[in-house]
VOPARO-76801 format. One record per residue (C-alpha): residue in three letters; y, z, x. Coordinates in pm, whole numbers, plus 50000, padded with zeros to 5 digits. Each point is the difference from the previous one (the first is absolute). Layout:
VOPARO-76801
AlaYZX;...
END
This chain:
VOPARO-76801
Unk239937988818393;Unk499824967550228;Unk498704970449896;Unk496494993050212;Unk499664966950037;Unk502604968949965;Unk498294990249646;Unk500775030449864;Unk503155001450096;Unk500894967849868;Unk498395007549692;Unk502215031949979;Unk503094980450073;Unk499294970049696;Unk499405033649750;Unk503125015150139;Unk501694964049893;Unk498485001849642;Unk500775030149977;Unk503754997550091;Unk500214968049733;Unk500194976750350;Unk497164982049883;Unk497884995349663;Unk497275025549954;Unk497934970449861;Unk499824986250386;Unk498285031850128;Unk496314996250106;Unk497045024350078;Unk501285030250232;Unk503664992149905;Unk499375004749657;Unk498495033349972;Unk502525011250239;Unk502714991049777;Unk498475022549762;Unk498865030750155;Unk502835003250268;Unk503855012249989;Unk502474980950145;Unk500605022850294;Unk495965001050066;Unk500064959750004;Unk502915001950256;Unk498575025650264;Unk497064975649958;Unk502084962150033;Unk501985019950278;Unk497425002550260;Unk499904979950349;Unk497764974949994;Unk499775000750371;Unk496285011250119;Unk498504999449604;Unk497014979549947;Unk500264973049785;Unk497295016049750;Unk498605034950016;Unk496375017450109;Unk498345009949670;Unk498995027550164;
END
């Protein structure tokens, strides 16, 4: 599943870090955080592993 937008993707990629013991889980924030929680390791990586080129920063809530 690719990541949507570049927020998301970098929210995938600090869970992926917390997840991995890279970083504390303390650090994690908002869409990082319930990421971390729900998600596998492999599901955070197809995420983190998109191209950013052409992604919207944020995106449509529609």
């Amino acid at each position: 599943m690719p990541a949507k937008s570049k927020a998301q993707q970098k929210a995938a990629g600090a869970a992926l870090s917390a997840k991995r013991g890279d970083t504390p889980k303390s650090s994690l924030r908002g869409a990082s955080k319930s990421m971390a929680a729900s998600m596998s390791e492999k599901q955070l990586e197809d995420l983190a592993s998109t191209p950013r080129k052409g992604k919207p920063e944020h995106a449509s809530r529609d």
